[in-house]
N, CA, C and O atoms as a DFTB+ gen file, in Angstrom:
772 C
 N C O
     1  1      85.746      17.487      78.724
     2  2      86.176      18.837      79.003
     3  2      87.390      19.140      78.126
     4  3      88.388      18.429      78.239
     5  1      87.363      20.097      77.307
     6  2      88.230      20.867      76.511
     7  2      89.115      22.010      77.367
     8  3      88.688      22.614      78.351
     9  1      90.309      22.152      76.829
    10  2      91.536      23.205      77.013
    11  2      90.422      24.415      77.237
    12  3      89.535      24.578      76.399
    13  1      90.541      25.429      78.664
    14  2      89.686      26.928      78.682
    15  2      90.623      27.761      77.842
    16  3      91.849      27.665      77.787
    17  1      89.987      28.429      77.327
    18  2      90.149      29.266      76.193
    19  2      90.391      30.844      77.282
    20  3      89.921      30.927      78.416
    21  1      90.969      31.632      76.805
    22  2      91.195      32.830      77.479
    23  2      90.415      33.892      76.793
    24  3      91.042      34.474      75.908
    25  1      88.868      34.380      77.050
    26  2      88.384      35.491      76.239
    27  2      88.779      37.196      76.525
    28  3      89.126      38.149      75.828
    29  1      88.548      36.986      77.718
    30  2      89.120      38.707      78.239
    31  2      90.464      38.517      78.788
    32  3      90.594      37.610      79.610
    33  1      91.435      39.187      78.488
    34  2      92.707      39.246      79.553
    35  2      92.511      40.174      80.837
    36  3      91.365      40.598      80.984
    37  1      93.417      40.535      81.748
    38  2      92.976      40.685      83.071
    39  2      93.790      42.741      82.383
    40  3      94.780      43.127      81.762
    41  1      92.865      43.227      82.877
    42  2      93.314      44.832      82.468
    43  2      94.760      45.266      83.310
    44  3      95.416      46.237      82.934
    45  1      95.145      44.484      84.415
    46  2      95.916      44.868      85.203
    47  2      96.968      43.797      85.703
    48  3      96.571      42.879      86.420
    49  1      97.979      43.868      85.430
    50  2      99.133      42.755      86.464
    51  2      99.121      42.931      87.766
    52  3      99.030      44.049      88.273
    53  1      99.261      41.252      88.795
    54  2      99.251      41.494      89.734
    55  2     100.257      42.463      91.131
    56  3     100.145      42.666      92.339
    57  1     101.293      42.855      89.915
    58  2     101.998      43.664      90.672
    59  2     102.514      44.706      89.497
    60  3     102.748      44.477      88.311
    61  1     102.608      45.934      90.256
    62  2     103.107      46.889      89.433
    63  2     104.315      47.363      89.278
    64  3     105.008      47.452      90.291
    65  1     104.806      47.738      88.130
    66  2     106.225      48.288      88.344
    67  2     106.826      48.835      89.305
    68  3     107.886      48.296      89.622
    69  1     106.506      49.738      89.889
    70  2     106.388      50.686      91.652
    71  2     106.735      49.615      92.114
    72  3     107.909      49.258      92.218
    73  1     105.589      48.859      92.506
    74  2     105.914      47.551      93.284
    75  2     107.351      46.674      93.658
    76  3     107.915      46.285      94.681
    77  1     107.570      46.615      92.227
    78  2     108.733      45.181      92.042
    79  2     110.227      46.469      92.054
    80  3     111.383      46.157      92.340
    81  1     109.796      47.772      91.695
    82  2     111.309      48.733      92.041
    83  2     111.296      48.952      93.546
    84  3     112.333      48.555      94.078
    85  1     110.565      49.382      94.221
    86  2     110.425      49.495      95.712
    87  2     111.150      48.133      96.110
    88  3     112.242      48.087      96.676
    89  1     110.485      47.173      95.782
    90  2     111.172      45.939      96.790
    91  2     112.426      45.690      96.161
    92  3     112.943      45.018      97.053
    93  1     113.065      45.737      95.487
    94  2     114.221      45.586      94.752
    95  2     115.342      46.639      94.791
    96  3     116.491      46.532      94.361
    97  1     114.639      47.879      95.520
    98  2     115.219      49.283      95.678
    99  2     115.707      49.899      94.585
   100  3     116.546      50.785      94.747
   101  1     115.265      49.540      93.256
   102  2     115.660      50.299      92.085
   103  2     115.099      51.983      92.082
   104  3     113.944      52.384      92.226
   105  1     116.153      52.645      91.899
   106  2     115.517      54.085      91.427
   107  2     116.022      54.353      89.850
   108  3     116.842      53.795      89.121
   109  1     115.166      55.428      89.704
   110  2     115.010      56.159      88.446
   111  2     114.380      54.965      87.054
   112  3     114.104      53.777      87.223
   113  1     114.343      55.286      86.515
   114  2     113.672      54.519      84.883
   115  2     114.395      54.026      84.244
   116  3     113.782      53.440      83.351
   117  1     116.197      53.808      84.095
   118  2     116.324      53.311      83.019
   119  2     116.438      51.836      83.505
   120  3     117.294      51.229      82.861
   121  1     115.943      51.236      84.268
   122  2     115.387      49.174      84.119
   123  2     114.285      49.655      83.798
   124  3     114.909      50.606      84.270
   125  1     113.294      49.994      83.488
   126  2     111.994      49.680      83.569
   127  2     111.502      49.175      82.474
   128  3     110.555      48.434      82.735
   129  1     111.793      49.275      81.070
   130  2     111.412      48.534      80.405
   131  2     112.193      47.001      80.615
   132  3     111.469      46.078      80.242
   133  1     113.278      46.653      81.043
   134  2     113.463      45.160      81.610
   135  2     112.800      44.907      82.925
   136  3     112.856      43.732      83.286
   137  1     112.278      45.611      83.602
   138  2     112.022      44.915      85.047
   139  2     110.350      44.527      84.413
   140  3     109.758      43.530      84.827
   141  1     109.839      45.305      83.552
   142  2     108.061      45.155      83.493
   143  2     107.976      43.978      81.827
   144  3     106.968      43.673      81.191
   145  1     109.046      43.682      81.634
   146  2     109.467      42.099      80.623
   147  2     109.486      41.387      81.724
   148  3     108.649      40.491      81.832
   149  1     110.308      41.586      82.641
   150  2     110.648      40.115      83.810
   151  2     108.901      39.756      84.631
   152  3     108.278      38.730      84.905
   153  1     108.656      41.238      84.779
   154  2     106.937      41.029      85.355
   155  2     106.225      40.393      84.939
   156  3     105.660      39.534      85.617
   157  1     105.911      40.641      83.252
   158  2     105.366      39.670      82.495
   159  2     105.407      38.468      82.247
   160  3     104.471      37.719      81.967
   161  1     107.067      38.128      82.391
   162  2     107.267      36.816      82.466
   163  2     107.087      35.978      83.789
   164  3     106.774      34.803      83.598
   165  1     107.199      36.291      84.803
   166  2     106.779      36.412      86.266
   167  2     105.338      35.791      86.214
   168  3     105.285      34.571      86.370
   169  1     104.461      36.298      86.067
   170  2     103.002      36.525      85.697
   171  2     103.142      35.264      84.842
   172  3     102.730      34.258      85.420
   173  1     103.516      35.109      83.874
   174  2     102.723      33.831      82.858
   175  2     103.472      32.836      83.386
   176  3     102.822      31.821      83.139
   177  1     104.485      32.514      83.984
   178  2     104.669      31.593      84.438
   179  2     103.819      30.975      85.695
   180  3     103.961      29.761      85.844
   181  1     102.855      31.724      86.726
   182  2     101.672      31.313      87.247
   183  2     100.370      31.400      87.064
   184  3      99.425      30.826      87.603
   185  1     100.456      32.326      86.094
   186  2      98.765      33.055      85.895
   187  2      98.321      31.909      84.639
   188  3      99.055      31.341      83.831
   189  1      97.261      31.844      84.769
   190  2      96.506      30.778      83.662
   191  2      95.898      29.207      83.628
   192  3      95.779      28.604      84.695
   193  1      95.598      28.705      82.624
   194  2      95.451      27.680      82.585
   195  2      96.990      26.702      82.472
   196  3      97.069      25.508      82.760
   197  1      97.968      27.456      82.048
   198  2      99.029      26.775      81.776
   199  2     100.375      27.002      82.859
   200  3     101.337      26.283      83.129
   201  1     100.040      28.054      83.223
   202  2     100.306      28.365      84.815
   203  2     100.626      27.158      85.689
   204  3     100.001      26.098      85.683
   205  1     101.777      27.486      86.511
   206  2     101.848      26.540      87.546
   207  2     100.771      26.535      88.474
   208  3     100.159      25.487      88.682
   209  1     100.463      27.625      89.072
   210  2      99.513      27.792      89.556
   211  2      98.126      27.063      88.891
   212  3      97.320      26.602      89.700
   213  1      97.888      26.970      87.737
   214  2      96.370      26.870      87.470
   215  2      95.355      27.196      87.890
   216  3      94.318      26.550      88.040
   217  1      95.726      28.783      88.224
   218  2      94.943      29.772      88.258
   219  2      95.321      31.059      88.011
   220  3      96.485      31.451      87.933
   221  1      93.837      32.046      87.826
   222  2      93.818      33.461      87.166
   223  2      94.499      34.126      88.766
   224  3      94.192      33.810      89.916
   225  1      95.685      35.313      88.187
   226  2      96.044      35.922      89.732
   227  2      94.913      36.986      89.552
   228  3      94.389      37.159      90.651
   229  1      94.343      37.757      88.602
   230  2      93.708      39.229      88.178
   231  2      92.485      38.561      87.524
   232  3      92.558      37.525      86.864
   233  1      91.626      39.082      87.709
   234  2      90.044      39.449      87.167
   235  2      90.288      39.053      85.569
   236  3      90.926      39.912      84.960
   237  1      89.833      37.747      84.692
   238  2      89.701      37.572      83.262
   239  2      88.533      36.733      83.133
   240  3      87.999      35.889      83.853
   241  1      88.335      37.154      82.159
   242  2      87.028      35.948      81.636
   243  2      87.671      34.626      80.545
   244  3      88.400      34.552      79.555
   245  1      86.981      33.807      81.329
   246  2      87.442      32.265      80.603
   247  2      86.492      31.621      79.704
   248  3      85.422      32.229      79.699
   249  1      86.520      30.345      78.752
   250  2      85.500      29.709      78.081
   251  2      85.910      28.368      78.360
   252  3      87.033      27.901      78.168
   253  1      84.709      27.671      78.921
   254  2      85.483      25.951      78.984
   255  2      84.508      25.105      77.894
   256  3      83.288      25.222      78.013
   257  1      84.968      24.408      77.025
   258  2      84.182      23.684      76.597
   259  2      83.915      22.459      76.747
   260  3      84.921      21.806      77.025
   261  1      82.734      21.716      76.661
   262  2      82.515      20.775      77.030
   263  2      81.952      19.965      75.587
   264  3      81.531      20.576      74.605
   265  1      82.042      18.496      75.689
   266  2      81.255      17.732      74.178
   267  2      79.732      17.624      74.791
   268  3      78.901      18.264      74.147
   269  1      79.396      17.134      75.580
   270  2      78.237      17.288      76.598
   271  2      77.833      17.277      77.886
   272  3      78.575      17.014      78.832
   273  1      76.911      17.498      77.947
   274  2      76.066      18.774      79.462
   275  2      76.557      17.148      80.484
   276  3      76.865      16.052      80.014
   277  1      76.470      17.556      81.947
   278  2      76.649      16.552      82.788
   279  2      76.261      17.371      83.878
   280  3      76.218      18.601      83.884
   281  1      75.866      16.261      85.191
   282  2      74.683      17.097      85.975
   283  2      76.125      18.341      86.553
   284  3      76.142      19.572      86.584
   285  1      76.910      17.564      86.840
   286  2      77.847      18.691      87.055
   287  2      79.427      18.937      86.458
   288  3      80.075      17.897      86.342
   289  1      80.006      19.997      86.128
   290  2      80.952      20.799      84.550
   291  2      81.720      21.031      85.478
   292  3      81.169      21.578      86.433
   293  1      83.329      20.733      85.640
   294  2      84.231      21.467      86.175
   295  2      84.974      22.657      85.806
   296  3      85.720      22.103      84.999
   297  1      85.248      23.576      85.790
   298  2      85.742      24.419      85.623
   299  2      87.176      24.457      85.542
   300  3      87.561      24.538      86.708
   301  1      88.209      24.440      84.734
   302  2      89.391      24.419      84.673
   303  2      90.701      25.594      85.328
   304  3      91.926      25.626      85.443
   305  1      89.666      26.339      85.592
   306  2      90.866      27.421      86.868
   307  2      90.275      27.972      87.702
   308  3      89.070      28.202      87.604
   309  1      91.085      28.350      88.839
   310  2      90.630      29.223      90.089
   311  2      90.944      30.323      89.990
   312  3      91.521      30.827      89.027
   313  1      90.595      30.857      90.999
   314  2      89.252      31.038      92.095
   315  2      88.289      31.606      91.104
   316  3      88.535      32.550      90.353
   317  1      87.359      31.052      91.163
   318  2      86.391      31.545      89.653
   319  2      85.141      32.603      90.765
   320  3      84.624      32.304      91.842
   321  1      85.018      33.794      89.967
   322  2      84.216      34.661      90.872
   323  2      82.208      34.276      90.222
   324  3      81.170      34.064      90.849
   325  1      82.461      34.340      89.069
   326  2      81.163      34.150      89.026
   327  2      81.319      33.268      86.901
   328  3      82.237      33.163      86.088
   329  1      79.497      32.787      86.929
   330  2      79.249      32.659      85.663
   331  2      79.123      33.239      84.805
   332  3      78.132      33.779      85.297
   333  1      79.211      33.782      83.699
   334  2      78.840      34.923      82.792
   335  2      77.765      34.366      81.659
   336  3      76.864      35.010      81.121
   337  1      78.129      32.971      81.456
   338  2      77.068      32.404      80.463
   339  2      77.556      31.217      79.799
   340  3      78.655      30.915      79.332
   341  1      75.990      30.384      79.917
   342  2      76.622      28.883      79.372
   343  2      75.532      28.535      78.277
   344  3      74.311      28.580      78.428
   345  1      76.382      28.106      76.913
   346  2      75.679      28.513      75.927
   347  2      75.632      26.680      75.128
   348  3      76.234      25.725      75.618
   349  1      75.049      26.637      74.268
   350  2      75.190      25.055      73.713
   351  2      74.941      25.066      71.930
   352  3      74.221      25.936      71.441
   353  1      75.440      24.286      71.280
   354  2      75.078      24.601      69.859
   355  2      74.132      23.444      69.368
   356  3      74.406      22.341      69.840
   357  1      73.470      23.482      68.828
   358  2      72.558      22.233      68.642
   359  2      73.220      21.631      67.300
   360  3      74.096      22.195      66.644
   361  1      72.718      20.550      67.053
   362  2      73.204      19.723      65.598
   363  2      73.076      20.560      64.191
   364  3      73.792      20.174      63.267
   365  1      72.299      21.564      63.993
   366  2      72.381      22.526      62.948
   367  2      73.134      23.568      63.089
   368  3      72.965      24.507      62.310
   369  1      73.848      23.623      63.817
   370  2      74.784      25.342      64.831
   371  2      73.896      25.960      65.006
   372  3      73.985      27.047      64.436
   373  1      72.654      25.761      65.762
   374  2      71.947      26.697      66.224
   375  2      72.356      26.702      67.326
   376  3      72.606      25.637      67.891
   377  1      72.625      28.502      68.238
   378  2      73.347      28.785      69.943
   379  2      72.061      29.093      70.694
   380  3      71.167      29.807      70.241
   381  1      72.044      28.430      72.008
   382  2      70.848      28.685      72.994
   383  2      71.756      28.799      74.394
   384  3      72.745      28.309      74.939
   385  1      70.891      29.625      74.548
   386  2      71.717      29.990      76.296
   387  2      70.969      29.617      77.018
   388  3      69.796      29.988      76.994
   389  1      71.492      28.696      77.946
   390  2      70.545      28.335      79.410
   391  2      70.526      29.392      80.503
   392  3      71.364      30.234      80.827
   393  1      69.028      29.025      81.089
   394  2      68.800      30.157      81.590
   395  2      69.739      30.489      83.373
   396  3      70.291      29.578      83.988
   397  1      69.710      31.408      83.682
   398  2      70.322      31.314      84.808
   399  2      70.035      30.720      85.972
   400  3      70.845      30.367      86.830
   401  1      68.179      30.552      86.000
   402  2      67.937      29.771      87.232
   403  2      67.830      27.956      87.309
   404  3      67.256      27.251      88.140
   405  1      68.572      27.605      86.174
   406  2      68.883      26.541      85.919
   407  2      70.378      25.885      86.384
   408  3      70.812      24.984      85.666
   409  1      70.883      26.149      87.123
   410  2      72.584      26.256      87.248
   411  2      73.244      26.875      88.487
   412  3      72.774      27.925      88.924
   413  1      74.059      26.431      88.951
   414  2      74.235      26.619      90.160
   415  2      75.863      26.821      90.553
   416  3      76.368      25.739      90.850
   417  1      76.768      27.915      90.622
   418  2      77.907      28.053      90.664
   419  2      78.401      26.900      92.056
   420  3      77.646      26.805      93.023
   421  1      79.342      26.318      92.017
   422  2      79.942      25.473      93.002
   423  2      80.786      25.261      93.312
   424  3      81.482      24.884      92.369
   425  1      81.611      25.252      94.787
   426  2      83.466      25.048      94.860
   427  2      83.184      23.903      95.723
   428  3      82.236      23.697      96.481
   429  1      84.386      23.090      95.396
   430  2      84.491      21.786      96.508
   431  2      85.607      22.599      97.389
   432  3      85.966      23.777      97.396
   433  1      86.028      21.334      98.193
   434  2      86.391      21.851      99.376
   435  2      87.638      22.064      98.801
   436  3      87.780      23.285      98.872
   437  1      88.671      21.570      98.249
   438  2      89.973      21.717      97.272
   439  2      90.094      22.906      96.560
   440  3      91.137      23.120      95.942
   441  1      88.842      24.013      96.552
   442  2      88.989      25.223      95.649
   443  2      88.543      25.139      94.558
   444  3      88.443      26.130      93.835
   445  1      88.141      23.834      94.159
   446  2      87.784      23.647      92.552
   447  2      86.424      24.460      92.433
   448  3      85.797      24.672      93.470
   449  1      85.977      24.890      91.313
   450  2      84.630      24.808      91.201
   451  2      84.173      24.784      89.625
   452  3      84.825      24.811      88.581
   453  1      82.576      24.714      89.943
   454  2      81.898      23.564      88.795
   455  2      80.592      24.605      89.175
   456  3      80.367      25.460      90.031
   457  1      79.836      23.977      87.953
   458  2      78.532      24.490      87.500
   459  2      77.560      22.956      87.864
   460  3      77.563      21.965      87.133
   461  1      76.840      23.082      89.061
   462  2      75.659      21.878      89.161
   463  2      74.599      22.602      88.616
   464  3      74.338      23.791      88.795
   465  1      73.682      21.316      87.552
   466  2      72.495      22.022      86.779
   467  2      71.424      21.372      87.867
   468  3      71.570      20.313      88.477
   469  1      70.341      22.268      87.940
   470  2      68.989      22.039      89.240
   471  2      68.820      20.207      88.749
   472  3      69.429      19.684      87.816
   473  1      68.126      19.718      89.402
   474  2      67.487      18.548      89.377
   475  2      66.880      18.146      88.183
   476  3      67.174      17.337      87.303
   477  1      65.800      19.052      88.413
   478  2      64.932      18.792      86.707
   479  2      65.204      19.843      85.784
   480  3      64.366      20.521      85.190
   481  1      66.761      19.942      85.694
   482  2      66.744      20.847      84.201
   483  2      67.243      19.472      83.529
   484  3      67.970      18.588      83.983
   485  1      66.405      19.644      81.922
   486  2      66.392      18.581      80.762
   487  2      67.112      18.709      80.038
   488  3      66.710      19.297      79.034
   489  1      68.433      18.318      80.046
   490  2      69.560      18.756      78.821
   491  2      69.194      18.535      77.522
   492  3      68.600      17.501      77.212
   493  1      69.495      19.439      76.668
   494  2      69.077      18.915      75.121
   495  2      69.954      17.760      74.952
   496  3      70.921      17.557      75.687
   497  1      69.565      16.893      73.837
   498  2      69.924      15.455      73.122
   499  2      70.555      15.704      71.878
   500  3      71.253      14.825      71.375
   501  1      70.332      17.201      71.119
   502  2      70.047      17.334      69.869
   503  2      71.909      18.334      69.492
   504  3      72.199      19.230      68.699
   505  1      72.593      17.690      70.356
   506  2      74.004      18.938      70.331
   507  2      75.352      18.062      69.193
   508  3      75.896      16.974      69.005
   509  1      75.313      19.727      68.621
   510  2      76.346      19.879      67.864
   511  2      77.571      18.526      68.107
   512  3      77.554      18.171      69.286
   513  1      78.269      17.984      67.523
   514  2      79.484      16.727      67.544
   515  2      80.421      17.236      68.232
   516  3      80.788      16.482      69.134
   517  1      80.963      18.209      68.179
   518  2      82.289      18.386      69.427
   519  2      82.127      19.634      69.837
   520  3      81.644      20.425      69.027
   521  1      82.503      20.126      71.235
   522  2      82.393      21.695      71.802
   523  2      81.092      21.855      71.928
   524  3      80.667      22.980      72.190
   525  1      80.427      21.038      71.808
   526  2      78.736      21.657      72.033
   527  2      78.262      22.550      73.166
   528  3      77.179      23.132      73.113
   529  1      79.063      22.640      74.151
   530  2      78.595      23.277      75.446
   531  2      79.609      24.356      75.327
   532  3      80.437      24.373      74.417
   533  1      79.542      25.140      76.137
   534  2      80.166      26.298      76.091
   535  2      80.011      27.111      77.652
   536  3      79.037      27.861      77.724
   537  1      80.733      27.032      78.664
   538  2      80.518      28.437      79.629
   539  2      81.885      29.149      79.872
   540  3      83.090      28.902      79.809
   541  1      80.989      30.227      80.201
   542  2      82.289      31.674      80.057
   543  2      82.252      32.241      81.449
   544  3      81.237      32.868      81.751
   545  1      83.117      32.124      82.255
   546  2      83.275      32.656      83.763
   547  2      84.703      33.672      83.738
   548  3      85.759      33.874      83.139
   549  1      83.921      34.087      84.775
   550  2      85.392      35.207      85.066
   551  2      85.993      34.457      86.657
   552  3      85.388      34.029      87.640
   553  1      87.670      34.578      86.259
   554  2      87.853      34.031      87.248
   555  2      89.361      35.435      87.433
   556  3      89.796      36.359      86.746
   557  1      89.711      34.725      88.955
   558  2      90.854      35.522      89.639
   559  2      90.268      36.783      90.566
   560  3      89.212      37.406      90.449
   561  1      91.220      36.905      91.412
   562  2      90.941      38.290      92.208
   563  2      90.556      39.365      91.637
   564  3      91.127      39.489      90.554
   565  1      89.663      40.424      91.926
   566  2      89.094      41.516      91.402
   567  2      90.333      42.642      91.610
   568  3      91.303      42.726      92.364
   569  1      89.814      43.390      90.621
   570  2      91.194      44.603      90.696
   571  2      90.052      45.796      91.378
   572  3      88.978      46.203      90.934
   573  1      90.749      46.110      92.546
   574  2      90.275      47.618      93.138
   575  2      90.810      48.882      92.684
   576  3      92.037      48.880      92.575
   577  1      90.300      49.818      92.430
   578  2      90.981      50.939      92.371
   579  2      91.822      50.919      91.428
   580  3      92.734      51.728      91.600
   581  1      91.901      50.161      90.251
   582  2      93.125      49.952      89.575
   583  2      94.230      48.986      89.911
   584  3      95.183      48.695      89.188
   585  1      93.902      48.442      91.362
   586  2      94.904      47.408      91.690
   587  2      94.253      46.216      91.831
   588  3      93.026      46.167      91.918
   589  1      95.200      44.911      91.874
   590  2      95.012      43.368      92.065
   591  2      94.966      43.324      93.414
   592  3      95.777      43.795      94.213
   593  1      93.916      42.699      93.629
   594  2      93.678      42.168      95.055
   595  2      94.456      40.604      95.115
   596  3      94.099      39.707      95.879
   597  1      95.347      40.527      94.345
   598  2      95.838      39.238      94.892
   599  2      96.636      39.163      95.588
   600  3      97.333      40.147      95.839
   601  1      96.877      37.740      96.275
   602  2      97.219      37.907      97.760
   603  2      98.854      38.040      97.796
   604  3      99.824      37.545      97.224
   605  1      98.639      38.772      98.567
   606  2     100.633      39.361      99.036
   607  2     101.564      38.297      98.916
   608  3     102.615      38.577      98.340
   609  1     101.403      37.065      99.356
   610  2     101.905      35.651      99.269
   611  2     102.431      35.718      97.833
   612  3     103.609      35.913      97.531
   613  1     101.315      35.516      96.903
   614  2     101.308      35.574      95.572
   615  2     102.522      36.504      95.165
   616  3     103.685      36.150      94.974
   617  1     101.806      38.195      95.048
   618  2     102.474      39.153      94.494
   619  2     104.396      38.822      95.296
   620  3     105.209      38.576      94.405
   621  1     104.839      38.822      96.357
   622  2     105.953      38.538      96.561
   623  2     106.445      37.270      96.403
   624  3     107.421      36.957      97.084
   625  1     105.998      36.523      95.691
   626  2     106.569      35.180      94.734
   627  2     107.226      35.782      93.907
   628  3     108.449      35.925      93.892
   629  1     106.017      36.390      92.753
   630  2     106.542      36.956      91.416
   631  2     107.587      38.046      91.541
   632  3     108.598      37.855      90.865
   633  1     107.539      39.327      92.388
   634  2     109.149      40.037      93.043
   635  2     110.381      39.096      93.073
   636  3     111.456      39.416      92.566
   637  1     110.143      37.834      93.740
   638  2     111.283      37.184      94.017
   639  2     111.866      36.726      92.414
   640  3     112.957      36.852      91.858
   641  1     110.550      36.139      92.007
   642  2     110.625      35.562      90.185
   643  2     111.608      36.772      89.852
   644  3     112.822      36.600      89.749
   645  1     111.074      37.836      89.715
   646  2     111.973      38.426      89.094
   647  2     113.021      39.281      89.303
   648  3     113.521      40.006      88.443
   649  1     113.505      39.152      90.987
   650  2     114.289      39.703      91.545
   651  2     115.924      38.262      91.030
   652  3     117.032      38.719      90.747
   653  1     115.708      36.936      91.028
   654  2     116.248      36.281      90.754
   655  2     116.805      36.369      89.185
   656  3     117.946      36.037      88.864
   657  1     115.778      36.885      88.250
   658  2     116.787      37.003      86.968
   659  2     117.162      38.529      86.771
   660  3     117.698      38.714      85.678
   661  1     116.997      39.868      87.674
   662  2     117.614      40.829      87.387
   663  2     118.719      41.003      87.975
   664  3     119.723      41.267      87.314
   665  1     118.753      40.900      89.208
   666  2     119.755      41.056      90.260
   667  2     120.981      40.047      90.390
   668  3     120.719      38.847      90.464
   669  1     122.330      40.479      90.423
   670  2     123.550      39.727      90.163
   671  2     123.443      39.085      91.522
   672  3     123.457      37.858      91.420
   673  1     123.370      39.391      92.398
   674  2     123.006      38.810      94.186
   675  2     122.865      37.862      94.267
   676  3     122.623      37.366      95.368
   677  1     120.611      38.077      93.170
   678  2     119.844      37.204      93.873
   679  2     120.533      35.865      92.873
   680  3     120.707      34.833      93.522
   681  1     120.884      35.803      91.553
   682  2     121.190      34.861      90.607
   683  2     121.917      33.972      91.578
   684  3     121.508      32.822      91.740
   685  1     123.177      34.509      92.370
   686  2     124.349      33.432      93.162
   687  2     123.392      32.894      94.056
   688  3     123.688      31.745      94.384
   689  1     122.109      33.421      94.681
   690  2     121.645      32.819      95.977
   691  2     120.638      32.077      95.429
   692  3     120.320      31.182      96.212
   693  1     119.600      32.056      93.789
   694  2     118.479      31.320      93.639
   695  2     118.557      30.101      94.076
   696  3     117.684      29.399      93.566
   697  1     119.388      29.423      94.970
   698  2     118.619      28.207      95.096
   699  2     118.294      28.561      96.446
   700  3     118.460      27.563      97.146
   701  1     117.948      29.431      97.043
   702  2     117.827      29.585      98.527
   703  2     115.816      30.750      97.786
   704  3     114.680      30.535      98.211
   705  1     116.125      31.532      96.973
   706  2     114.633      32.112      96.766
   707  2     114.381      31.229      95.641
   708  3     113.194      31.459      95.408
   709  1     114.731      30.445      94.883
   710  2     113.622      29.122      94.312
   711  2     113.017      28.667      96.121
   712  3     111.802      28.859      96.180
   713  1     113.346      28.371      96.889
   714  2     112.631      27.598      98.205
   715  2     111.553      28.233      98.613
   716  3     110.357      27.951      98.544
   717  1     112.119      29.107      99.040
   718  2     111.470      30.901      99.404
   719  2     110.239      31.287      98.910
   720  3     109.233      31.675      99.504
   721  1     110.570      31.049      97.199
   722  2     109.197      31.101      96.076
   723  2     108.365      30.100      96.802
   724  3     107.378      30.302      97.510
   725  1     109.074      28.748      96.424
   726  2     107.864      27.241      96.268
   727  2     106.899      27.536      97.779
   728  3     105.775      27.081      97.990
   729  1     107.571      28.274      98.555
   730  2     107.011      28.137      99.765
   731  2     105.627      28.992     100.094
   732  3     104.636      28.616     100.720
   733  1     105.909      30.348      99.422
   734  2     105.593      31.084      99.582
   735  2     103.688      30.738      98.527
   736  3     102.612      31.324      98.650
   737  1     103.946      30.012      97.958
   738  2     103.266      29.647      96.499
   739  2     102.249      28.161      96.827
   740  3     101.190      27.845      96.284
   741  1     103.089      27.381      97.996
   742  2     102.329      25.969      97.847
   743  2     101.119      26.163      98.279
   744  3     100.359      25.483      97.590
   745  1     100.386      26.929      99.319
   746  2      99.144      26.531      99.527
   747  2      98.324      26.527      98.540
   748  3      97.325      25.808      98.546
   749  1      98.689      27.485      97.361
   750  2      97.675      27.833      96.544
   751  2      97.416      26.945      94.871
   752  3      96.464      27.070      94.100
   753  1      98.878      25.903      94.712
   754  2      98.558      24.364      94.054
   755  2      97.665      23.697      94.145
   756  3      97.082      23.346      95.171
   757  1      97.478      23.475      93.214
   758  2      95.548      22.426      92.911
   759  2      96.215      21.380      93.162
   760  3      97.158      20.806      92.616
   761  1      95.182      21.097      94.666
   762  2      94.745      19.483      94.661
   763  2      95.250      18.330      94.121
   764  3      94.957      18.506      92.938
   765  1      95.897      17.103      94.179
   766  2      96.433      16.695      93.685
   767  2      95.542      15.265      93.530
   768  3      96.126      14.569      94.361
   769  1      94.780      14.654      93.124
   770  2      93.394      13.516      93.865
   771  2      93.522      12.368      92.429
   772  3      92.803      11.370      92.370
């Protein structure tokens, strides 16, 4: 299993500017181009493969590669909503897509999930030397209406994230919302096995 590759980014952050000024009680516009930098930075410090979290907070499509097929492919981030397509290159770079009723989306009980292939599907023999496999899933909470359905837990982590480097307050008290954060954040850490 290879590093997932990031193909679509997520159209929407899990919290919006509104959001992080409301809880912070900022009025009028002139933070807003620093408070929606701190958001961003907020955001990549959990969202991703490189994420503490090691997982998508918003709706993106991922690519994991694999050197070869195995009855069952883990998937490198959560909460993965569905497959989009798992593709393979053969020893000449020729691309073939397996079909969908061959494959079977799967979460263990830890949140992980993986692609099990049916019983008698016959993996090709004939694959490309490295990256030969290829699937592309979308993972993270779906955005409604224009908004992230991710969970409130979540979204008031990242407020705190960045209530701690705007606010002169929160800076004297971060070691009391670093706790606050970790707490607010642990259920949703991968598994540790």
């Amino acid at each position: 299993m290879l590093r997932p590759v990031l193909v679509t980014a997520p159209s929407a952050l899990p919290v919006s500017l509104a959001e992080v000024k409301s809880a912070l009680r900022v009025d009028g516009g002139d933070s807003d181009a620093d408070l929606q930098r701190l958001i961003k930075s907020a955001v990549a410090h959990y969202d991703g493969w490189s994420g503490v979290l090691g997982m998508a907070l918003v709706a993106q499509t991922w690519r994991q590669d694999f050197s070869r097929f195995e009855q069952k492919m883990m998937l490198g981030l959560r909460p993965v909503q569905s497959v989009s397509s798992i593709k393979w290159r053969n020893d000449a770079g020729q691309i073939s897509t397996v079909a969908a009723s061959d494959y079977a989306l799967k979460t263990d009980a830890g949140g992980r999930s993986y692609v099990r292939f049916v019983n008698d599907y016959s993996a090709p023999s004939d694959l490309y030397e490295d990256a030969a496999v290829s699937i592309e899933f979308v993972v993270g909470w779906p955005i409604v209406a224009e908004a992230a359905t991710t969970p409130e837990d979540i979204k008031t982590a990242i407020i705190l994230h960045v209530q701690k480097h705007y606010d002169e307050a929160a800076k004297a008290n971060s070691d009391i919302l670093d706790r606050v954060e970790r707490d607010l954040i642990s259920k949703y850490r991968a598994p540790l096995l």
